[in-house]
C-alpha positions in Angstrom: 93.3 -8.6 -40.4 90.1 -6.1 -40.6 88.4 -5.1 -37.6 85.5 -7.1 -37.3 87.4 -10.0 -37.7 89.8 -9.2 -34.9 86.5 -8.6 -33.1 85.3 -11.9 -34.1 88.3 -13.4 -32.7 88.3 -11.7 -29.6 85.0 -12.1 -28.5 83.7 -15.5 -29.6 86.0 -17.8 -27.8 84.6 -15.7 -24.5 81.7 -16.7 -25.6 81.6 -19.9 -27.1 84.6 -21.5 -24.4 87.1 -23.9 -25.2 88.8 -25.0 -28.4 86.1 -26.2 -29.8 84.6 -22.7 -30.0 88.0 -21.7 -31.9 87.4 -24.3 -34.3 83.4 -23.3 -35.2 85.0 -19.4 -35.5 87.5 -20.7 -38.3 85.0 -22.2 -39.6 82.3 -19.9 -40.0 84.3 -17.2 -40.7 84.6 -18.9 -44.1 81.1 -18.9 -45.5 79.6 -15.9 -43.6 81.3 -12.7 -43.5 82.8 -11.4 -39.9 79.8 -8.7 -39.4 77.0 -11.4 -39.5 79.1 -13.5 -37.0 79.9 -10.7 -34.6 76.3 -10.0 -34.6 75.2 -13.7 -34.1 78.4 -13.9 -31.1 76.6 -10.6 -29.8 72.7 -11.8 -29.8 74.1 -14.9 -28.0 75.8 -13.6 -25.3 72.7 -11.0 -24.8 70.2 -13.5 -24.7 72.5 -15.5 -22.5 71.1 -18.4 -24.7 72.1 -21.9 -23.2 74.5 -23.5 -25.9 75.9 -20.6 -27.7 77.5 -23.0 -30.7 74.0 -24.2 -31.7 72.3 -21.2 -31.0 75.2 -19.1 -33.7 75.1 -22.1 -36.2 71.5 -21.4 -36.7 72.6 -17.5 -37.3 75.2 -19.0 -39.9 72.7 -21.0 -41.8 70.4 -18.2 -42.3 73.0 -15.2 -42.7 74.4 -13.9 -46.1 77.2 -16.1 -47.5 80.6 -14.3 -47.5 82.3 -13.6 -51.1 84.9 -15.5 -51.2 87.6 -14.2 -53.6 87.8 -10.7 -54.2 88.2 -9.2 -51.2 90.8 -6.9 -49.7 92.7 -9.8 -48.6 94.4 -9.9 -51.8 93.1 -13.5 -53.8 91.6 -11.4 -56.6 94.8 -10.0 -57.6 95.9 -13.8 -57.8 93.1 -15.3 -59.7 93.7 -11.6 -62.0 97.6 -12.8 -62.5 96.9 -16.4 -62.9 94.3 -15.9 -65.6 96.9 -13.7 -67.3 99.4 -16.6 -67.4 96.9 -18.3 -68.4 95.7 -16.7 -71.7 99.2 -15.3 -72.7 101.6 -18.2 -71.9 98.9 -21.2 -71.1 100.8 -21.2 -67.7 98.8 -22.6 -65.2 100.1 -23.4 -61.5 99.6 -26.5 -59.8 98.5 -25.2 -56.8 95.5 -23.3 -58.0 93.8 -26.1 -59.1 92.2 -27.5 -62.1 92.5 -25.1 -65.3 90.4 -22.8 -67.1 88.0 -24.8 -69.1 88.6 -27.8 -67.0 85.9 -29.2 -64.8 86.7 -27.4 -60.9 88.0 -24.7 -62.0 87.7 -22.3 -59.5 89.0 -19.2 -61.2 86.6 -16.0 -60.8 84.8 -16.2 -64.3 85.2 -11.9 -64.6 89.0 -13.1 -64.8 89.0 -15.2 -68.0 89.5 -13.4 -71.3 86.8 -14.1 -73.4 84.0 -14.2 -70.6 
């Protein structure tokens, strides 16, 4: 876990109090990326704004959308090994969802041979 993010989880349920302010972390932690959330967690608490969850869901809704594979968490190197199975042995696994060339597939086009 980076930084920010252990920053994001250590601050925000001070902040936001009780588990429903766990749950909105988890969440927005997966379309924003952890900086614009510690920064929205941050302005709240120094504004001392009245209802911190709708005050950082507004933040969320206007701050940059987090990249979703790629990252230093490893999933590129997945979608990079899959695609490979792919195109060499038409190996697909269940668990990453529909195919290459199917409808859903949620494989990182700059993966795919040919694209």
């Amino acid at each position: 876990m980076d930084v920010l993010r252990e920053a994001v989880w250590f601050i925000g349920p001070q902040i936001l109090q009780g588990p429903k302010g766990r749950q909105m972390i988890g969440q927005w932690l997966k379309i924003v990326p952890p900086e614009a959330l510690l920064e929205a967690l941050l302005a709240a608490y120094k504004n001392r704004v009245a209802e911190p969850i709708s005050y950082i869901q507004a933040c969320v809704q206007s701050a940059p959308k987090a990249v979703k594979e790629d990252r230093v968490d490893g999933e590129g190197e997945k979608w990079k090994m899959r695609a490979k199975g792919w195109h060499e042995k038409k190996i697909w696994p269940p668990l990453a969802g529909p195919k290459p060339g199917e409808e859903g597939c949620q494989c990182p086009s700059q993966y795919l041979i040919g694209n």
